[in-house]
PyMOL commands that place a pseudoatom at each C-alpha (Angstrom):
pseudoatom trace, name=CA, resn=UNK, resi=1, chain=A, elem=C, hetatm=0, pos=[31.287, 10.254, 5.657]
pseudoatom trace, name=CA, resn=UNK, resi=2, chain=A, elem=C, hetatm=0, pos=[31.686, 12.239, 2.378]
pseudoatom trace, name=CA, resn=UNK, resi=3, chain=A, elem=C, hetatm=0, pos=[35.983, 11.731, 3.037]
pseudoatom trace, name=CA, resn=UNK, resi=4, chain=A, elem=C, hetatm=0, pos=[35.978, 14.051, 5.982]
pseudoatom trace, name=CA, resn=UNK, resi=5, chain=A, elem=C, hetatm=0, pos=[34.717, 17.494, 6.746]
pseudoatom trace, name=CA, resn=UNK, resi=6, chain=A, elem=C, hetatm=0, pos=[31.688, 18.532, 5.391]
pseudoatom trace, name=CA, resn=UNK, resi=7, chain=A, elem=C, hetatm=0, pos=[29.700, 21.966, 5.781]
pseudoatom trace, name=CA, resn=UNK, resi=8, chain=A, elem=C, hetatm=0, pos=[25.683, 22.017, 6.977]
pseudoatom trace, name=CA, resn=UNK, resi=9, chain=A, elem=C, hetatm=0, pos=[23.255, 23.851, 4.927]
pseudoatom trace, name=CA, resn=UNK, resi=10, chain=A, elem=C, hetatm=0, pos=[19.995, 23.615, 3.092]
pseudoatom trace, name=CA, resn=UNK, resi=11, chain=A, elem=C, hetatm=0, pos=[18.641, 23.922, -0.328]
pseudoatom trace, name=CA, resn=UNK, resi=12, chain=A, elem=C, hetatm=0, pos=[16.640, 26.789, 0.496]
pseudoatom trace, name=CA, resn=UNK, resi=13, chain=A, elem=C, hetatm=0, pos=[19.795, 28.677, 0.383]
pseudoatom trace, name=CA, resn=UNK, resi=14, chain=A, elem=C, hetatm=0, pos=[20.843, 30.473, -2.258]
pseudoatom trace, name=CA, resn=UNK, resi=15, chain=A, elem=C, hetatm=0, pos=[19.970, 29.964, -5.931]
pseudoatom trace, name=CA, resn=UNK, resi=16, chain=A, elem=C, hetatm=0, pos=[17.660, 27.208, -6.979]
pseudoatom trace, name=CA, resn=UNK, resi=17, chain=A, elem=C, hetatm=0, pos=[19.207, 23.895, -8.311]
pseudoatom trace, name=CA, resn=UNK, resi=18, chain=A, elem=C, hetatm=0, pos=[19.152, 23.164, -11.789]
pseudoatom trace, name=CA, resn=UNK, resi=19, chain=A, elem=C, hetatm=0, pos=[17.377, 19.989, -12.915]
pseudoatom trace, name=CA, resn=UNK, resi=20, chain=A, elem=C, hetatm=0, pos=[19.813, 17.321, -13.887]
pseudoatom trace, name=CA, resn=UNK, resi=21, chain=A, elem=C, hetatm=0, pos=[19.308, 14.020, -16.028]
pseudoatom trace, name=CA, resn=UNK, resi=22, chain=A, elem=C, hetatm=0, pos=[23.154, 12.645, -15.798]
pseudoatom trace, name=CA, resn=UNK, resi=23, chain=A, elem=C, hetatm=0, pos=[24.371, 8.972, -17.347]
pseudoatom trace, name=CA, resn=UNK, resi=24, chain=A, elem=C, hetatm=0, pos=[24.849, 6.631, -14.419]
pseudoatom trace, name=CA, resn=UNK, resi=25, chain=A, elem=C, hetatm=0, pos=[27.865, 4.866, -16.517]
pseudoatom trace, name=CA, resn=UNK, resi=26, chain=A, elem=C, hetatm=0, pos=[29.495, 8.183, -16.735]
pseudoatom trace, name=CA, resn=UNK, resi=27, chain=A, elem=C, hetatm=0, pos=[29.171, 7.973, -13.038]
pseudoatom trace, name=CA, resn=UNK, resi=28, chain=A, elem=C, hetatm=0, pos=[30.626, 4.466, -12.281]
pseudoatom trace, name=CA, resn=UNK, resi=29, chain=A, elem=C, hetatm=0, pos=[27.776, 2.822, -11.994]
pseudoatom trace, name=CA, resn=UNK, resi=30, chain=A, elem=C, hetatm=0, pos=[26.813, -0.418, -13.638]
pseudoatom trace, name=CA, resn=UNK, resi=31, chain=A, elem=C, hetatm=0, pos=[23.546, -3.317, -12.887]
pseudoatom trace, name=CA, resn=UNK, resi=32, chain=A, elem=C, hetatm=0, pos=[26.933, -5.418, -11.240]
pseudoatom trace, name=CA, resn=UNK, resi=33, chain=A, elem=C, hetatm=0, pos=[26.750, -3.055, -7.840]
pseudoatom trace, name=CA, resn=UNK, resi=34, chain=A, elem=C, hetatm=0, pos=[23.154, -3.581, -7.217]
pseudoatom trace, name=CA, resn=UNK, resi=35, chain=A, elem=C, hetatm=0, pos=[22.516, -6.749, -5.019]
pseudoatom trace, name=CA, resn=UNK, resi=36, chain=A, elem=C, hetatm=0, pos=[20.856, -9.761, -6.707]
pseudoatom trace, name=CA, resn=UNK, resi=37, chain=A, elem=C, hetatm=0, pos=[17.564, -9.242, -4.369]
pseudoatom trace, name=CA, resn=UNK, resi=38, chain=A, elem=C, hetatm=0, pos=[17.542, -5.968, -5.184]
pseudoatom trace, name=CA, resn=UNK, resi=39, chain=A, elem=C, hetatm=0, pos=[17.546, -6.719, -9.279]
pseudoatom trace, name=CA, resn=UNK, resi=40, chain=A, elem=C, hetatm=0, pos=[15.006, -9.486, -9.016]
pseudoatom trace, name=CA, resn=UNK, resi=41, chain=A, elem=C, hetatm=0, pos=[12.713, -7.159, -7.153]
pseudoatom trace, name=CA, resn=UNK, resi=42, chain=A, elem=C, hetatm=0, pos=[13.328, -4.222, -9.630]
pseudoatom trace, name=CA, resn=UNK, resi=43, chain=A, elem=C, hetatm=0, pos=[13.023, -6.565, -12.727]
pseudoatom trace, name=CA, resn=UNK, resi=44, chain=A, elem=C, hetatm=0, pos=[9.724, -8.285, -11.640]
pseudoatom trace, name=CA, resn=UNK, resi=45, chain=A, elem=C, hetatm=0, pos=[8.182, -5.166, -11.280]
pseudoatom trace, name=CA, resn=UNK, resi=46, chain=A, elem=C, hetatm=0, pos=[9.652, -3.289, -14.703]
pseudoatom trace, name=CA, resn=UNK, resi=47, chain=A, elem=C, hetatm=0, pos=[8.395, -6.526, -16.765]
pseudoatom trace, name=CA, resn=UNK, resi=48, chain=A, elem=C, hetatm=0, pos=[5.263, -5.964, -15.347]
pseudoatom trace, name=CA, resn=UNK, resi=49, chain=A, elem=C, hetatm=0, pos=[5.478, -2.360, -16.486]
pseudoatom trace, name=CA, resn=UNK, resi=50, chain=A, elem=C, hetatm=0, pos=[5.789, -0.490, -13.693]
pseudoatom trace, name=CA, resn=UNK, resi=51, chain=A, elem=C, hetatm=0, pos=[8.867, 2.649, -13.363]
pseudoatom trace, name=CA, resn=UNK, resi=52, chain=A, elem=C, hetatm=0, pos=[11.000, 1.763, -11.053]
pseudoatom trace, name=CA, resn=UNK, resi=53, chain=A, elem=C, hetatm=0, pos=[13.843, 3.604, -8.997]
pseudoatom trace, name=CA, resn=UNK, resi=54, chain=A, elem=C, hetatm=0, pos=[16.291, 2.998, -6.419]
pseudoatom trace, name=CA, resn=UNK, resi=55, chain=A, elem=C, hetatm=0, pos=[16.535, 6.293, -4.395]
pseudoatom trace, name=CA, resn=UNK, resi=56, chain=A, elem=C, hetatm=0, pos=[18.018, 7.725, -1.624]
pseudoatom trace, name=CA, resn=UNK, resi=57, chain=A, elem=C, hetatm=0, pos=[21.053, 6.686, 0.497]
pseudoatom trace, name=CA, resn=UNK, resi=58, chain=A, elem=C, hetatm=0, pos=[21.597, 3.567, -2.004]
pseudoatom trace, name=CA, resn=UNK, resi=59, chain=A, elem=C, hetatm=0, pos=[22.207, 5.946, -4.627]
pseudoatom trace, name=CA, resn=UNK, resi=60, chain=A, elem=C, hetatm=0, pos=[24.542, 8.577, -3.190]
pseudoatom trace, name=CA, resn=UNK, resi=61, chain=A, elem=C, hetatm=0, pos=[26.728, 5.158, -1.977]
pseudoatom trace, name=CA, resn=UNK, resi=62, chain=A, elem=C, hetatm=0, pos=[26.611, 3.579, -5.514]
pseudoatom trace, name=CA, resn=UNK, resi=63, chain=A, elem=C, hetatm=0, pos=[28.015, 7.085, -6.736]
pseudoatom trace, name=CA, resn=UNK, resi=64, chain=A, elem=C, hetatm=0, pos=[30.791, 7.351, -4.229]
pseudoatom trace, name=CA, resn=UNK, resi=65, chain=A, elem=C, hetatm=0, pos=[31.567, 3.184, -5.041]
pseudoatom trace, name=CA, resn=UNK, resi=66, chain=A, elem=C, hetatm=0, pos=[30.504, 2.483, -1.358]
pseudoatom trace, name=CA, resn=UNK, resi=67, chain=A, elem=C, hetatm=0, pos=[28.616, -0.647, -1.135]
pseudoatom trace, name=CA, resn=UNK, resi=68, chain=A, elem=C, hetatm=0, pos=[25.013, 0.355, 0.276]
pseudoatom trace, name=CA, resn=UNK, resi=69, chain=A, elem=C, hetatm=0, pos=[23.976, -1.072, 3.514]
pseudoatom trace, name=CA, resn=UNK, resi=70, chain=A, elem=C, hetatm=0, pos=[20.410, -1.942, 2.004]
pseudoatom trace, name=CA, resn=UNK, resi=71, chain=A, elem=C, hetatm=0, pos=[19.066, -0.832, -2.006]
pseudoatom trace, name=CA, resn=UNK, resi=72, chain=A, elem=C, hetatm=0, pos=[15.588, 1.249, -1.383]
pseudoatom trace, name=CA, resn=UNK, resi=73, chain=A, elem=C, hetatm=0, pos=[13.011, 1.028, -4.409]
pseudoatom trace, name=CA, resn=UNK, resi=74, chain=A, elem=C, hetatm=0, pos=[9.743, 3.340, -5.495]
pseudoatom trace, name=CA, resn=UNK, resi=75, chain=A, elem=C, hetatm=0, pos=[7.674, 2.440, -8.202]
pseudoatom trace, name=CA, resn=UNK, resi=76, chain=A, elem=C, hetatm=0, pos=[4.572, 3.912, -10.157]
pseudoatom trace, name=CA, resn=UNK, resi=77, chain=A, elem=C, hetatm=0, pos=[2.510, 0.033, -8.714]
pseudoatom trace, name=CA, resn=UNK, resi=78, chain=A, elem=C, hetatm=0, pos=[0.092, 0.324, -5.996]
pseudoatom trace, name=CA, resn=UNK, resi=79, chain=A, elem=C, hetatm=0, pos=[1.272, -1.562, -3.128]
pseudoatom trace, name=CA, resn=UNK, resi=80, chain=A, elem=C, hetatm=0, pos=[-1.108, -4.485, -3.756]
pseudoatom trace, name=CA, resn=UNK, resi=81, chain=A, elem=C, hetatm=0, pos=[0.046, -4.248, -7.207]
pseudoatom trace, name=CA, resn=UNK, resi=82, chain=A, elem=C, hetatm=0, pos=[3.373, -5.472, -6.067]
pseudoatom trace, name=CA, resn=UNK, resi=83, chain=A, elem=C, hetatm=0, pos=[2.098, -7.609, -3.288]
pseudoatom trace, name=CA, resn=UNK, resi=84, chain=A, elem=C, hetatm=0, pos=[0.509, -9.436, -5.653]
pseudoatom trace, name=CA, resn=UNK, resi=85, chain=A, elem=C, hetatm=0, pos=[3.645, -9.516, -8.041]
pseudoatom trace, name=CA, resn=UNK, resi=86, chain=A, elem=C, hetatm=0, pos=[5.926, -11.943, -5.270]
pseudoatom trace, name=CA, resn=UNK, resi=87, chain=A, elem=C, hetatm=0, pos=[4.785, -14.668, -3.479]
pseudoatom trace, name=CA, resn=UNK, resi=88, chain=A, elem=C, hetatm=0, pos=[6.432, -14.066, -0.587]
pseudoatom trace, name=CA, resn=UNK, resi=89, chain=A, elem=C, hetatm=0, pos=[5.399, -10.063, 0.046]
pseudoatom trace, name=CA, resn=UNK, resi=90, chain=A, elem=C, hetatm=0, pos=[3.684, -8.281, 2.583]
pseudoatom trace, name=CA, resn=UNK, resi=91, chain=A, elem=C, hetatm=0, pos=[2.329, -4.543, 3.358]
pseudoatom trace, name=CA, resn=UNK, resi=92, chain=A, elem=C, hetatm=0, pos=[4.026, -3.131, 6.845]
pseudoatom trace, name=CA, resn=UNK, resi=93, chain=A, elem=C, hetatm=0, pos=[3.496, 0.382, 8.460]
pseudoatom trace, name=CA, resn=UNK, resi=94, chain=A, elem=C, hetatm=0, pos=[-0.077, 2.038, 8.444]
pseudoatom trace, name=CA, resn=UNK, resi=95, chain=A, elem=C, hetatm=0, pos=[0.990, 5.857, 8.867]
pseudoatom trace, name=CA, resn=UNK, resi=96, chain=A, elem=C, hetatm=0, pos=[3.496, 5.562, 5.761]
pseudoatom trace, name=CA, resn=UNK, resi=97, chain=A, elem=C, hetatm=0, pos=[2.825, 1.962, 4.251]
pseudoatom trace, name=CA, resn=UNK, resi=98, chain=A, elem=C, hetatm=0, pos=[5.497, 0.298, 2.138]
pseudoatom trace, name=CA, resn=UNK, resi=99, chain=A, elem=C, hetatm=0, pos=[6.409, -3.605, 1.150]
pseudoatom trace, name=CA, resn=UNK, resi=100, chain=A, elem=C, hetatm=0, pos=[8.736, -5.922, 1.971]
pseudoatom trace, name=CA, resn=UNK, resi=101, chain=A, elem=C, hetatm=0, pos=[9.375, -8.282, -0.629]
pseudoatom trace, name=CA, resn=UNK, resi=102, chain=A, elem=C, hetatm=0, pos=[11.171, -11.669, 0.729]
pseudoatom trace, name=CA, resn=UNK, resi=103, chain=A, elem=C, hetatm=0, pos=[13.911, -12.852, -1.718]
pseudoatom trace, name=CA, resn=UNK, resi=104, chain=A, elem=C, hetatm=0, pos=[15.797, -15.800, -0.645]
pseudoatom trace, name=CA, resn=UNK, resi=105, chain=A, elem=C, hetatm=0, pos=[17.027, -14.472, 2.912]
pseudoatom trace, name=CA, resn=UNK, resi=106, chain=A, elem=C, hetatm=0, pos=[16.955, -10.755, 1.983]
pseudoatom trace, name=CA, resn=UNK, resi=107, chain=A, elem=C, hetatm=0, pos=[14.228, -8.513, 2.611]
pseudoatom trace, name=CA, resn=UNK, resi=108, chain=A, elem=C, hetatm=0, pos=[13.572, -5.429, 0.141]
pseudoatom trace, name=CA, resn=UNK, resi=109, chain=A, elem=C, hetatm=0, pos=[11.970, -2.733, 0.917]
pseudoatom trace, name=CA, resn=UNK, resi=110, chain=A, elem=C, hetatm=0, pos=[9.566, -1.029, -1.820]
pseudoatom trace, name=CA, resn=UNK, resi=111, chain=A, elem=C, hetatm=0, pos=[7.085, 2.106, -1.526]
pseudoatom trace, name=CA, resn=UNK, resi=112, chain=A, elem=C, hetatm=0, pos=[5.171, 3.666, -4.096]
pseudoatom trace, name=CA, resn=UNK, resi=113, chain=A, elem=C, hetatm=0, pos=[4.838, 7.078, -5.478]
pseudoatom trace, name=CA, resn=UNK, resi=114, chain=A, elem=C, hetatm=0, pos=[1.221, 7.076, -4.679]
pseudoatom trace, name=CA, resn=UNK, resi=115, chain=A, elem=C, hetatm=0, pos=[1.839, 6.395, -0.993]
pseudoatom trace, name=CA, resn=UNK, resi=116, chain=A, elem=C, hetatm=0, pos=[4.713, 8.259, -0.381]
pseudoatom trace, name=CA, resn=UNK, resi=117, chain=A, elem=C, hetatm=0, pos=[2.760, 11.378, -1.886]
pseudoatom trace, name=CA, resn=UNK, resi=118, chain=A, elem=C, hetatm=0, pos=[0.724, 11.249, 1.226]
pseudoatom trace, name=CA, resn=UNK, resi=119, chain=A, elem=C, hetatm=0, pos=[4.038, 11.971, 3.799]
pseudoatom trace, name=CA, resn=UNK, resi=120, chain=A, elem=C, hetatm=0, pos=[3.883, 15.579, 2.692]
pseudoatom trace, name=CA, resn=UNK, resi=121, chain=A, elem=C, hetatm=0, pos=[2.518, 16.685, 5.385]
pseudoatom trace, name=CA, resn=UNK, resi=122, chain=A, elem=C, hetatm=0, pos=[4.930, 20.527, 6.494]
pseudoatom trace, name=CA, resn=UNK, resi=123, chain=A, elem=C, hetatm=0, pos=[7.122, 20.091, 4.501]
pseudoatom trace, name=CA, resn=UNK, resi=124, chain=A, elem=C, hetatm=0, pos=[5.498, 20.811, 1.160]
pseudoatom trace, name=CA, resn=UNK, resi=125, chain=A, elem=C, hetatm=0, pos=[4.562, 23.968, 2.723]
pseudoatom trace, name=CA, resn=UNK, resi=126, chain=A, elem=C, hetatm=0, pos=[8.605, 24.353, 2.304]
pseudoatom trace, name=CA, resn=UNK, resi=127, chain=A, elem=C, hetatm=0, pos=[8.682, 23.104, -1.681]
pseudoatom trace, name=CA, resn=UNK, resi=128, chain=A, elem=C, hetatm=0, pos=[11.088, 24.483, -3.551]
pseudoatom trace, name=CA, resn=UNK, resi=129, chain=A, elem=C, hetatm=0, pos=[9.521, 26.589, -6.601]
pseudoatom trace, name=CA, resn=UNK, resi=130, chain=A, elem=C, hetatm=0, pos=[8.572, 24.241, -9.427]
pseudoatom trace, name=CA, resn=UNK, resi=131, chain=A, elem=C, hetatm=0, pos=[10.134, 24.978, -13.140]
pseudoatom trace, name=CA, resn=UNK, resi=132, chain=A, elem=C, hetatm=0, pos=[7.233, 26.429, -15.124]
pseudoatom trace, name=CA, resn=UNK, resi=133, chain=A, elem=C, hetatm=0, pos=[7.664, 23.306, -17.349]
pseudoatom trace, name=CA, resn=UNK, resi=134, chain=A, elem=C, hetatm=0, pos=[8.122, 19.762, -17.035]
pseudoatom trace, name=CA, resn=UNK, resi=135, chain=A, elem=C, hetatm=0, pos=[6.888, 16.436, -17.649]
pseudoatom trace, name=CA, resn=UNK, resi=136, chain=A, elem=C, hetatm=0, pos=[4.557, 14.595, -15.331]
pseudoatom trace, name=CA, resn=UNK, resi=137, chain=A, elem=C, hetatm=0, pos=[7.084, 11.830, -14.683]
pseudoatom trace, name=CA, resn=UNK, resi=138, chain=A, elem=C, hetatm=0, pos=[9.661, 14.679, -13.728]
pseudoatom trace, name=CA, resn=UNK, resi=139, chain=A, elem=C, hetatm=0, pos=[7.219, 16.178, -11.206]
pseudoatom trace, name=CA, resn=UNK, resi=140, chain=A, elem=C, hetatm=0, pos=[6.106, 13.101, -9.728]
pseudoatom trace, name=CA, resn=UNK, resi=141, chain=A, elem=C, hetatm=0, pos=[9.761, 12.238, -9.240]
pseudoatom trace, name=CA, resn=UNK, resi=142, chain=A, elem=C, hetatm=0, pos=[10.521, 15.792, -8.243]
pseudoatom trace, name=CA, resn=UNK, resi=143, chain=A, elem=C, hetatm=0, pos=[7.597, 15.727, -5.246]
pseudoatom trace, name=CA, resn=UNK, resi=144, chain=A, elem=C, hetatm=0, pos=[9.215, 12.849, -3.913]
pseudoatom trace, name=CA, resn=UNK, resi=145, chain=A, elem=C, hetatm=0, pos=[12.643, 13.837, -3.699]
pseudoatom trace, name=CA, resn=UNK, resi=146, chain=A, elem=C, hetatm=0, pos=[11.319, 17.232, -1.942]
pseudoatom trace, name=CA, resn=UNK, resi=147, chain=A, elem=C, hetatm=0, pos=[10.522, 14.462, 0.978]
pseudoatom trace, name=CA, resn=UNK, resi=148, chain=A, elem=C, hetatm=0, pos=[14.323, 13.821, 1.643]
pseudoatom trace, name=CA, resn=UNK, resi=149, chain=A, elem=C, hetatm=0, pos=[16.291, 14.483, 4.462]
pseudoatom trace, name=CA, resn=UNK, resi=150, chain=A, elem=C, hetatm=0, pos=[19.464, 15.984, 3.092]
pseudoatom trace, name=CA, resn=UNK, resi=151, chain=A, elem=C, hetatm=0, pos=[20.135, 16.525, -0.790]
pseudoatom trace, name=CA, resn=UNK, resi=152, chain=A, elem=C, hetatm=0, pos=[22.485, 14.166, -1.482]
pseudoatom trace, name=CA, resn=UNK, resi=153, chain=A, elem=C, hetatm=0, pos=[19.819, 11.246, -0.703]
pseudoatom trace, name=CA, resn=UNK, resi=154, chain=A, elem=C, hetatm=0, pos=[17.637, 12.984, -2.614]
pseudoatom trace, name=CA, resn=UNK, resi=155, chain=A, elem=C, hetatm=0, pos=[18.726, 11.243, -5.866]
pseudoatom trace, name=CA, resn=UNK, resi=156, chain=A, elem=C, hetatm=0, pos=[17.317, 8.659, -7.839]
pseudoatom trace, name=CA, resn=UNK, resi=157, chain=A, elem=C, hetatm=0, pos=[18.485, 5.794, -10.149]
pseudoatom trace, name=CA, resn=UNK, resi=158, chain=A, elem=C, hetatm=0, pos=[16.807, 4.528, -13.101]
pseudoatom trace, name=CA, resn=UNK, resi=159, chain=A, elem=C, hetatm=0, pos=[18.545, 1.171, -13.385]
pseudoatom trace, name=CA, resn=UNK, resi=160, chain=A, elem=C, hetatm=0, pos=[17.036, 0.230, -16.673]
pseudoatom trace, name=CA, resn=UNK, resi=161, chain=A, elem=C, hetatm=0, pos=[17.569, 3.573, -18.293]
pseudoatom trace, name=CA, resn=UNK, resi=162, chain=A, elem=C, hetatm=0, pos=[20.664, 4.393, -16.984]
pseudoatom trace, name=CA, resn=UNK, resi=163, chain=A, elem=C, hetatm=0, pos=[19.728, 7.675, -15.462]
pseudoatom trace, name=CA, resn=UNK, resi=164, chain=A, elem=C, hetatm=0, pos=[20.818, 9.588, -11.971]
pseudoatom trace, name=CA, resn=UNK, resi=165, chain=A, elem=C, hetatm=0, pos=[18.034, 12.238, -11.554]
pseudoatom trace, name=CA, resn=UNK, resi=166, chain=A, elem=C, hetatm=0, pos=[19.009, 15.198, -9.579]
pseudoatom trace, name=CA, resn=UNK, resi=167, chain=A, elem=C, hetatm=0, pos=[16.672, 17.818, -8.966]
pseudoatom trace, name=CA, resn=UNK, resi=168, chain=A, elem=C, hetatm=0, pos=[17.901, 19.100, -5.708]
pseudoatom trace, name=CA, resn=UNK, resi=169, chain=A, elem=C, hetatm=0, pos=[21.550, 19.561, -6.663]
pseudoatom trace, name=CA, resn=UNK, resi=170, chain=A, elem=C, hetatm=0, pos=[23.058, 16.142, -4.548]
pseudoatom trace, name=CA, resn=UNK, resi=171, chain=A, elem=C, hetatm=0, pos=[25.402, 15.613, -7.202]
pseudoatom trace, name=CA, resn=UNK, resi=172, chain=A, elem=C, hetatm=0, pos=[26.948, 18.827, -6.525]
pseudoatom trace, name=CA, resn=UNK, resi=173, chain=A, elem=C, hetatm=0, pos=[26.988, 18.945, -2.651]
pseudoatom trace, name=CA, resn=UNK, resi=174, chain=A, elem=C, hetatm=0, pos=[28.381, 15.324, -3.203]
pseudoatom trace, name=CA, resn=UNK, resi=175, chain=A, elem=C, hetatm=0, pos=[31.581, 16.980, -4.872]
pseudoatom trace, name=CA, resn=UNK, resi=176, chain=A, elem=C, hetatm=0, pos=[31.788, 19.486, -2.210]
pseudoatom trace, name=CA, resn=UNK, resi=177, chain=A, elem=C, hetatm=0, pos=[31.377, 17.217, 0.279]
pseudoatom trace, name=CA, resn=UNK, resi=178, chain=A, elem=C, hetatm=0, pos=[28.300, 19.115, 1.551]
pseudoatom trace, name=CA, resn=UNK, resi=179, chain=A, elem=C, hetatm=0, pos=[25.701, 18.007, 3.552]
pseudoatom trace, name=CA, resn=UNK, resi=180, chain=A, elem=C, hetatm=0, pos=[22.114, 19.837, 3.174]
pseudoatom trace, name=CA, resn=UNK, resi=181, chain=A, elem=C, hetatm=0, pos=[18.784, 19.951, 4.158]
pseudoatom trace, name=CA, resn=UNK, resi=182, chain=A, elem=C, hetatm=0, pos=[16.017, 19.806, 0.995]
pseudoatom trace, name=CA, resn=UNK, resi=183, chain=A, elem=C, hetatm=0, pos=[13.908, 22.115, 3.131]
pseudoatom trace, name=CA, resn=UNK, resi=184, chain=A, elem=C, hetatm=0, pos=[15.278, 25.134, 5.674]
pseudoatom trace, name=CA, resn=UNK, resi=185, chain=A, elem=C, hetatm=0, pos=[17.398, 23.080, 7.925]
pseudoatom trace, name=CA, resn=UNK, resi=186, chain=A, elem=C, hetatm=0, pos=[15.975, 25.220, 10.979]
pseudoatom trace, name=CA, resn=UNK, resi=187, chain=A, elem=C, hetatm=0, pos=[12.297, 23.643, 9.681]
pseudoatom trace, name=CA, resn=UNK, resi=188, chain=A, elem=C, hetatm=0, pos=[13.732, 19.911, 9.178]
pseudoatom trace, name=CA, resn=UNK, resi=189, chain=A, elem=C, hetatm=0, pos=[15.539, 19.513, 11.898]
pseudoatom trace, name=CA, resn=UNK, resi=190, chain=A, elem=C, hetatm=0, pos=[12.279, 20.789, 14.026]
pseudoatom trace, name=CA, resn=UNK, resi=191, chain=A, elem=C, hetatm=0, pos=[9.818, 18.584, 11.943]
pseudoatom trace, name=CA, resn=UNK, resi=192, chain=A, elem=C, hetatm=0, pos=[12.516, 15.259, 12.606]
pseudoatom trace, name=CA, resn=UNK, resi=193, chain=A, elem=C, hetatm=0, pos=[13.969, 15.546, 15.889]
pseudoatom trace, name=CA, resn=UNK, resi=194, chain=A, elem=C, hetatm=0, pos=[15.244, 11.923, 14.929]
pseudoatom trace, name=CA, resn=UNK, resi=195, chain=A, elem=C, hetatm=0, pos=[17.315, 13.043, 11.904]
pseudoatom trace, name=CA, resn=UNK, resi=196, chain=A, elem=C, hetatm=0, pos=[21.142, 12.420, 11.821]
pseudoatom trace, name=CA, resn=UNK, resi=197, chain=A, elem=C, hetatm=0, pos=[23.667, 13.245, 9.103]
pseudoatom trace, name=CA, resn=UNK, resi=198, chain=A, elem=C, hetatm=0, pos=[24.073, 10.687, 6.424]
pseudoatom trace, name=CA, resn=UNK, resi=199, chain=A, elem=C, hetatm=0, pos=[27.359, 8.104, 7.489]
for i in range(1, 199): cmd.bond("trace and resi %d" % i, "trace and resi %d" % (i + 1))
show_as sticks, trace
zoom trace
């Protein structure tokens, strides 16, 4: 997984995680390892103004030069926004609604920030403290990263800026090949009977 053992924890213990903006260069990782489909989608929707992010699992395999099973994007559009943005594009799931946008024989999957904001459900009873002061960009990214399973998909790439946000300290359990829980693991692992370390 994370080039053998690894140690089970959450990021309810100890100190709280500093906030980190880091250079995705720096970190190995150029427009080249994101999949064609995956750069049309996020293109489309950036031209069209929209922020843009590929988060999660994608991310953490980018940074260890693994190449990611599938490339998961959020964006600041509606989901009709970017329904109506592809031709070939439809809305699936009516508890937690996202898109998948058909490119060539690949499908992508995009959610939004406004939609995903609703799956908060527990576990925002669990957020982690917010600094006293940020920007409303950092908090809306910070809210949805609180939704992860385990830290170290809890990071987020801005492909057009060049940025790896951090905000629940993935980059570090990453180098200490550490695998934790964004909320109390004894609470996550209760709330998602389903959930399985990251492979």
């Amino acid at each position: 997984m994370l080039g053998g053992l690894y140690e089970l924890g959450s990021a309810g213990d100890g100190k709280k995680p500093k906030w980190k903006k880091l250079d995705a260069e720096k970190l190995g990782i150029s427009s080249s390892m994101i999949s064609k489909p995956t750069r049309v989608v996020l293109n489309r929707l950036k031209n069209k103004g929209y922020e843009v992010y590929l988060v999660g699992g994608c991310v953490r395999d980018l940074i260890l030069k693994r190449i990611p099973k599938d490339f998961d994007i959020i964006t600041s559009a509606e989901l009709n926004q970017v329904r109506k943005a592809f031709s070939r594009c439809e809305i699936v799931g009516k508890r937690f609604p996202i898109c998948h946008v058909h490119v060539d024989d690949t499908v992508v999957e995009v959610s939004s920030f406004s939609t995903s904001g609703r799956k908060s459900g527990m576990k925002l009873k669990h957020e982690l403290e917010k600094p006293s002061s940020c920007s409303e960009r950092d908090y809306v990214r910070w809210r949805n990263c609180l939704q992860r399973d385990f830290t170290i998909n809890g990071l987020m790439l801005d492909p057009v800026a060049k940025l790896v946000y951090d905000y629940m300290g993935g980059m570090e359990d990453i180098k200490k090949s550490k695998v934790r829980t964004v909320i109390p693991a004894n609470v996550s692992f209760v709330e998602d009977c389903g959930k399985s370390l990251p492979s």
